[in-house]
C-alpha positions as protocol buffer text, in pm:
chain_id: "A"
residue {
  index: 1
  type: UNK
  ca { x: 0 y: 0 z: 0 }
}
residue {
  index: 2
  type: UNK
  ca { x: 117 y: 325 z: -110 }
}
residue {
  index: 3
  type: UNK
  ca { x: 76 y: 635 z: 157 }
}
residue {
  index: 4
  type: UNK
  ca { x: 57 y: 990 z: 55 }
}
residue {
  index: 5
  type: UNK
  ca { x: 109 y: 1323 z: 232 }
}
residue {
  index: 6
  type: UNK
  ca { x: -133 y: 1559 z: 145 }
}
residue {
  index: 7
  type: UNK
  ca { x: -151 y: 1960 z: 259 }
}
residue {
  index: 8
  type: UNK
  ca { x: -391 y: 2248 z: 226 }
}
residue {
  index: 9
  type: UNK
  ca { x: -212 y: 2553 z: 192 }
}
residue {
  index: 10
  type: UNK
  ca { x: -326 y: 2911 z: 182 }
}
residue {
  index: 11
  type: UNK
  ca { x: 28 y: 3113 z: 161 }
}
residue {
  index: 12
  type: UNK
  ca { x: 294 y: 2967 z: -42 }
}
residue {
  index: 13
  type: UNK
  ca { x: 666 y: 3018 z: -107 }
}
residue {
  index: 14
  type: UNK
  ca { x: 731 y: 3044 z: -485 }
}
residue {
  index: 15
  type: UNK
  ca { x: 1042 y: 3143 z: -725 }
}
residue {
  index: 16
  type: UNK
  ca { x: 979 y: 3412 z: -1025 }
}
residue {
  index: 17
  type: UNK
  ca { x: 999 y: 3147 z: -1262 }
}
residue {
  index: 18
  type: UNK
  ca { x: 705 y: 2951 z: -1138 }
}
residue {
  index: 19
  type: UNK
  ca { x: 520 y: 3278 z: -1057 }
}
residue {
  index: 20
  type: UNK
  ca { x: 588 y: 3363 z: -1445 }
}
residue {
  index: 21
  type: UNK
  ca { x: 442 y: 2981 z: -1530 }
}
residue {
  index: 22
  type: UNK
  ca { x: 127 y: 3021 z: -1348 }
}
residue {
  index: 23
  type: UNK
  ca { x: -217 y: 2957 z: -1522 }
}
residue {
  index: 24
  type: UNK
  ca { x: -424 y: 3277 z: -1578 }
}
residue {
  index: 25
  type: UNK
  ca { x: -665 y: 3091 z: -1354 }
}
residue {
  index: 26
  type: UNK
  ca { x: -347 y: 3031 z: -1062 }
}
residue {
  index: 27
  type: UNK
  ca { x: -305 y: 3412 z: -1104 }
}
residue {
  index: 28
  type: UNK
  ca { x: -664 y: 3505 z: -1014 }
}
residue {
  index: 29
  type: UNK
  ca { x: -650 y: 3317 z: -757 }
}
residue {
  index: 30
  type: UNK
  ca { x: -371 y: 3497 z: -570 }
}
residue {
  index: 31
  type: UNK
  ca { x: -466 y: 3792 z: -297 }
}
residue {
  index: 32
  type: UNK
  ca { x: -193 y: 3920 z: -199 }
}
residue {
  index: 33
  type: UNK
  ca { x: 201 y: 3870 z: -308 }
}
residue {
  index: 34
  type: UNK
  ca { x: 504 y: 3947 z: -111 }
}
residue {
  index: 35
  type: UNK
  ca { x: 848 y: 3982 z: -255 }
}
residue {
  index: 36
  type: UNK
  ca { x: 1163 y: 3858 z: -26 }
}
residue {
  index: 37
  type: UNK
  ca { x: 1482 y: 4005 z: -122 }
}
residue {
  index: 38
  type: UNK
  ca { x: 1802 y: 3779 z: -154 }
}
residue {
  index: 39
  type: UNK
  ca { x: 2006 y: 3819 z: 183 }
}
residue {
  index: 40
  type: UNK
  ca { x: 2389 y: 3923 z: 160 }
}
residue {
  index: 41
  type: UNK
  ca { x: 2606 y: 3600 z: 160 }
}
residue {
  index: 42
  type: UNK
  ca { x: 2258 y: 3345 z: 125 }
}
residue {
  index: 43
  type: UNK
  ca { x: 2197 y: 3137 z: -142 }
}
residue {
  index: 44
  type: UNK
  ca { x: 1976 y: 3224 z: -433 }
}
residue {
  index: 45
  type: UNK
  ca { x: 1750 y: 3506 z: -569 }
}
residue {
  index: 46
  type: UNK
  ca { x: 1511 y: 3587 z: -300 }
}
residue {
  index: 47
  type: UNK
  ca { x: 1145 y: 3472 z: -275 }
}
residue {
  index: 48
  type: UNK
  ca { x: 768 y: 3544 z: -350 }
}
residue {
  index: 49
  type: UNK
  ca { x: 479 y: 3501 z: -45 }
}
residue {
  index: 50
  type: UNK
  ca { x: 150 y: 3448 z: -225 }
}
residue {
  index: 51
  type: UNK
  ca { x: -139 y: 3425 z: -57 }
}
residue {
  index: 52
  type: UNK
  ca { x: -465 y: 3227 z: -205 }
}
residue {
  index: 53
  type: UNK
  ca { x: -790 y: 3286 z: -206 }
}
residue {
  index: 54
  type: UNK
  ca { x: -874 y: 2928 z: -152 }
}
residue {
  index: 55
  type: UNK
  ca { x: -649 y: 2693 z: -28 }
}
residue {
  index: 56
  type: UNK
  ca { x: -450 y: 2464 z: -272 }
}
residue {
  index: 57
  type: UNK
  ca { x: -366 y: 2106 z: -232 }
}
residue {
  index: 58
  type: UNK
  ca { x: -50 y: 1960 z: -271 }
}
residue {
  index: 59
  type: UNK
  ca { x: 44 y: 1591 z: -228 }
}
residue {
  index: 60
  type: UNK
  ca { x: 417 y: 1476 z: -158 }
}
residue {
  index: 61
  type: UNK
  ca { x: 532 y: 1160 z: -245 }
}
């Protein structure tokens, strides 16, 4: 048998490249977004807070 872990999120953590990707429908469905610099000395570009307006699932395998 096979077990999944599934969330229900309403604020994600996303990169510009996925925010770019995003479905005109994924894009309406955004309320508010929040852009996180890159630190001094930390790895990468920085990040984007979204925040849904209803929650969206996400299953790990």
């Amino acid at each position: 048998m096979t077990t999944f872990n599934a969330g229900v999120n309403k604020t994600r953590s996303i990169n510009a490249e996925t925010l770019a990707l995003m479905s005109k429908e994924d894009r309406d469905n955004i309320v508010i977004i929040k852009i996180i610099p890159p630190t001094i000395g930390g790895e990468g570009f920085g990040r984007i807070l979204i925040k849904d307006k209803a929650p969206v699932y996400k299953v790990t395998l």
